[in-house]
Each structure stands twice: as C-alpha cells, then as structure tokens.
N, C-alpha and C positions, 0 to 999 in steps of 0.2 A: 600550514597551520600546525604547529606543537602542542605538548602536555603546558609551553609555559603561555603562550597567546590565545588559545584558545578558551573563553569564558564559560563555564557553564552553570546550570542552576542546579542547587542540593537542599533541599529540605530549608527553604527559607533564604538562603545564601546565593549569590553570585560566585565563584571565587575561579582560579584557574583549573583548567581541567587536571592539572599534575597534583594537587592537592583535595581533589576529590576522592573522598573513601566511606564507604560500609563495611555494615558489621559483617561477620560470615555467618552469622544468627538470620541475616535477613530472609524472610521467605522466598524472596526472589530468588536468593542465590539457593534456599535449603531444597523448597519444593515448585520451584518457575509459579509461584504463586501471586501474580500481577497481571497488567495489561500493559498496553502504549499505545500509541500512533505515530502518526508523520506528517508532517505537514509541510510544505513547500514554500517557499515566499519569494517572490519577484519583485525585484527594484526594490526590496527591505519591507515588502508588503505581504502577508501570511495570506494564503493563496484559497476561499472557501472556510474558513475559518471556523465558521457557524457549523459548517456540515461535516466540516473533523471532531471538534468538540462535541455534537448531537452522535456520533459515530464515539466517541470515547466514554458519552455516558452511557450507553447501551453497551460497552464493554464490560464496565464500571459495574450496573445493575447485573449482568450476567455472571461476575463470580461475586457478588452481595458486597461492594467493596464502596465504600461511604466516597463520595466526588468530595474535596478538601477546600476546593473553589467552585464560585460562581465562575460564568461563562467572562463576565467580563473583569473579573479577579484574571482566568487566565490570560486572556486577550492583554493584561496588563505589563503579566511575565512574558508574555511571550513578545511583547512589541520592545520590552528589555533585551530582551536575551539577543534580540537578533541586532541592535544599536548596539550591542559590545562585543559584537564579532565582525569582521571583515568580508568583504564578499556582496555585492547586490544582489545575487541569486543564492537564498540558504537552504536546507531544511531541515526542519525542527523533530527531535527527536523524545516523545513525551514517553516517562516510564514510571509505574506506580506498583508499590508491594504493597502487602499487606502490615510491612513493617517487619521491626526487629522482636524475636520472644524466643524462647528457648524449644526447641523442636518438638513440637505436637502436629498431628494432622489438622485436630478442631482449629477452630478458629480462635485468635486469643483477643482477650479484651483489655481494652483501656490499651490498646497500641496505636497509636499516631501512622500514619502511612506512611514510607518512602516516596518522595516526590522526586524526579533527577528530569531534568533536561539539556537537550546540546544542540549546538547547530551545526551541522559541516557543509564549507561549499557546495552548493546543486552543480554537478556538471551536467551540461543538457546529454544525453545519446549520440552518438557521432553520427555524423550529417549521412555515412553512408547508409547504418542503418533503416533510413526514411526512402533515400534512393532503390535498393537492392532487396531489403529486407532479412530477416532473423532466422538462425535456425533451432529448432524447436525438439524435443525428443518426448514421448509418452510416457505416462507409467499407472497403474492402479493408483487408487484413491485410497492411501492406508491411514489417514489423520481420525483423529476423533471427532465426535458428533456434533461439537459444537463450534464449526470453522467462523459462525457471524460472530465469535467472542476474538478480540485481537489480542489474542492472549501473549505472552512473553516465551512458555514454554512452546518452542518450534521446533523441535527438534525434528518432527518429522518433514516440518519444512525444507529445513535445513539438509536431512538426508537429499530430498527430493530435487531440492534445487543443487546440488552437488552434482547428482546423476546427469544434467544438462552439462554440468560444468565437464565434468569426464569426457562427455560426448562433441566437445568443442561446441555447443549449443549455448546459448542466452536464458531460455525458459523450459520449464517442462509440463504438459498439460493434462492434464488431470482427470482420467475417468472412473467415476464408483458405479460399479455391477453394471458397467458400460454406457453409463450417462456422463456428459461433459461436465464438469463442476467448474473448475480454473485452473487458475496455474499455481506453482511453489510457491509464487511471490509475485503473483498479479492475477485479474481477469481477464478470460476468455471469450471474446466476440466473435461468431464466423459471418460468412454473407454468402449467400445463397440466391441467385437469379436477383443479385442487386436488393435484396433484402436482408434486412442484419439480426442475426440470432442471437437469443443474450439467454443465460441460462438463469432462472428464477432467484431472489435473492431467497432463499432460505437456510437453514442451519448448516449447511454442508458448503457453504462458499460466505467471504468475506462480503461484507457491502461495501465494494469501492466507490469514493470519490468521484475519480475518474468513471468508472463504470454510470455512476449516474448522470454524469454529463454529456457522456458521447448517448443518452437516450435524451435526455434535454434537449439537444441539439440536432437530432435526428429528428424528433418533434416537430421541434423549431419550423426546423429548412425542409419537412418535407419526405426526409428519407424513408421509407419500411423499415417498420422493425416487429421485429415477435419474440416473444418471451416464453419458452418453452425447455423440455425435456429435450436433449436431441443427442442420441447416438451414436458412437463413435464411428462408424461406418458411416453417417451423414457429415460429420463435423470431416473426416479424412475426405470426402469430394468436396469439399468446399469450393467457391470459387476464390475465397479469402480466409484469412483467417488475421486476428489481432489479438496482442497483448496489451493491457491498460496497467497503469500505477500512477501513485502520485508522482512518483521519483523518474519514472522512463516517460510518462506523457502515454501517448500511443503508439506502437510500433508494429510493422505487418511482419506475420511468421510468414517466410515463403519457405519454407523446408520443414515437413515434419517426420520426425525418425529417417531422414535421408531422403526421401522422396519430397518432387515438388509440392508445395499446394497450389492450385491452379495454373496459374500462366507461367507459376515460378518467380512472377516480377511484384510487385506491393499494385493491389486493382485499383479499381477508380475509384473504387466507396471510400478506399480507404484513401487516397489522397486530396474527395473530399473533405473528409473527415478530418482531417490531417490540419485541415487550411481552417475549419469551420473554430478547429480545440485553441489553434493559435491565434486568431480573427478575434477570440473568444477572452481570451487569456490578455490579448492586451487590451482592451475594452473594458474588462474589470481594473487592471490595474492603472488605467486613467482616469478610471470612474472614481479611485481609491485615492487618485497622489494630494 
C-alpha cells in the first residue's frame, strides 16, 4: 500500500493518503495536544468497537476536548474507511487535535478539531512468537501522571519502546517506585501458581482493550485472577509472564532483561488463554458478518 492507494480520512474528506496535509499551526504538531486510538478489524469488521470509542471518550473528557461525533456518526467513518482500503484484516488509526490557531498554551476558541484517520494492513505476530515466546527488557516508569489519557504526545513511550528495540527485545516493562504498571506499548499480565495478575486500571497505566478481555474470559472459563499491586521482584519469579495490545493480540514474554521467565517456554495459562482470545475473536466476527 502507497501515499497513492492508500485512502484516508481528514477533517470531513476521504481522499488519498499522498494528498493529505495540516497546518504546522496544528496543536498536534505545535504542543502533541490530542489523543487517538486503535482499533483492529477482522474480515472488514472493527474488532469491540463500542469499547474503543468509550475508551476514546475518556480520552477526549481528559484533556477537555469536545467528541465531534456520536458513537454511531463514528462507527459510520469508520465502516467507510476500511471499504476503501484493501486488506480483510485492518487497523484503524483514530487522531484528534485541538485544531489549528496560532501558538498559545490556553486553549483557543471557536477552533474546529483535526479529525485524521487511516487504516494499514493488521499483520498478525509471527506464528513463532506464540510457539517460543518474546524477549522483554525493564526500565523505571518515567511517563507522566496521566498514562489512562491515550494521548498523542509519547514521547516518552517512544524513548522506552526504543530501549527494547536496542536490546533486540519486542517490549519493555514497566516499573514506578518498583510496582509493575505495563509496558511502552502494551499491558502487563503475570501468572503465578496458575493464577493471573493484572495491575489495577488507574492513572498510571492505559485501560487496554485487550487487557479487559483476557479478564472477561478468565471470568468466563474459570481461570484466577487478582488485581493487585505486585513488585518487581514478584513479577521477575513469575511463572509467566504476558504482553496484550490490540495490534499483537497476546504474546508470552519468556525472557526478561536476558534471563528466563519461568520454564523459559510460553505456560499453559497462557496457551489457554491464547486458544480462549482466538475461540473468542471468531465467535464475534460470525456473530457480526
């Protein structure tokens, strides 16, 4: 896919991605002054839909930024957007400023928001990732206070997930003042004597998607699960450990900072887990066609 076949949406328009442009006035560009999300679609079908968009207005409401659509306004663009691109597996890339005005901290008024979206191919993870598992590197928790905001400025993400990249690693995970939060650019699950640890959704970690369905589904079938504070000397004995996104699905770290985690191999929670996400995933998308 190119700047000339690839379709994307800009502030009311369709048009091709090579002829999509903003101002340099936009807050996004001036002060990362927006949000987004992500959303996934299988078989040309947007993957939870309801709980990206509830997950985009609590973005939205966190830095005071007016929603421009109703739920099913979006749900409209976006069932376009992915009918003008190629691909049965997309995902949707939602980004909103505060608009164009001439550089002030305050907030300016009477500006219209930036609305942009795109879809690019989903490639799923490679198959050996599920077989063998991930390797994973650590590092302090330096982000700001407000990580449930899906904000645009990431930079410190971006540092962070870099550091894995350095490290020939996949993810890096995440401890403040020695509690596990997540990862650069996913959640954090461990499992412990066959019970699954999940770290509290509050200000200091994103509310994944993902993350609320492998407790859905835990629920479900039966699994343990506990929701707690847990230390990074408990998270390193793990007997497992996981990464969630909307974009990787579930993936088992077995290597953290060089060393194994538990058996070294992806456990059995998680290859329940594994079988329950995708059991899961087509069941909605037949429930949908």
């Amino acid at each position: 896919m190119n700047g000339t076949s690839q379709i994307v949406y800009l502030n009311g328009h369709f048009l091709p991605l090579a002829q999509a442009h903003v101002s340099v006035l936009d807050r996004g560009f001036i002060f990362g002054d927006g949000v987004y999300e992500v959303i996934p679609a299988y078989s040309r079908r947007a993957f939870r839909l309801d709980e990206h968009l509830r997950r985009l207005q609590h973005s939205l409401d966190g830095i005071r930024l007016a929603n421009p659509h109703t739920n099913a306004e979006w749900a409209d663009l976006i069932r376009e957007l992915i009918a003008r691109n190629t691909g049965e597996d997309q995902y949707l890339y939602l980004h909103l400023t505060r608009g164009v005005a001439l550089r002030d901290h305050a907030f300016p008024q009477g500006v219209a928001p930036t609305v942009f979206m795109m879809s690019t191919p989903l490639v799923p993870p490679p198959r050996e990732w599920c077989e063998t598992g991930v390797a994973a590197v650590s590092a302090i928790d330096n982000r700001w206070d407000r990580c449930d905001i899906k904000a645009i400025a990431l930079l410190p993400n971006v540092l962070l997930r870099q550091l894995a990249v350095d490290h020939g690693a996949v993810e890096t995970v995440l401890f403040r003042d020695g509690i596990l939060t997540e990862g650069a650019a996913s959640n954090i699950f461990a499992v412990e004597n066959g019970v699954i640890l999940a770290p509290p959704k509050d200000n200091h970690m994103l509310p994944g998607i993902t993350y609320d369905l492998v407790l859905e589904l835990a629920e479900a079938h039966g699994i343990p699960c506990e929701i707690g504070r847990y230390g990074e000397a408990r998270i390193r004995a793990a007997d497992e450990l996981w990464l969630t996104s909307s974009t990787k699905e579930i993936l088992p770290i077995t290597r953290l900072d060089d060393r194994p985690v538990g058996s070294g191999r992806p456990g059995p929670v998680f290859r329940k887990m594994h079988a329950l996400y995708q059991e899961y995933k087509t069941q909605v998308m037949r429930a949908s066609a």
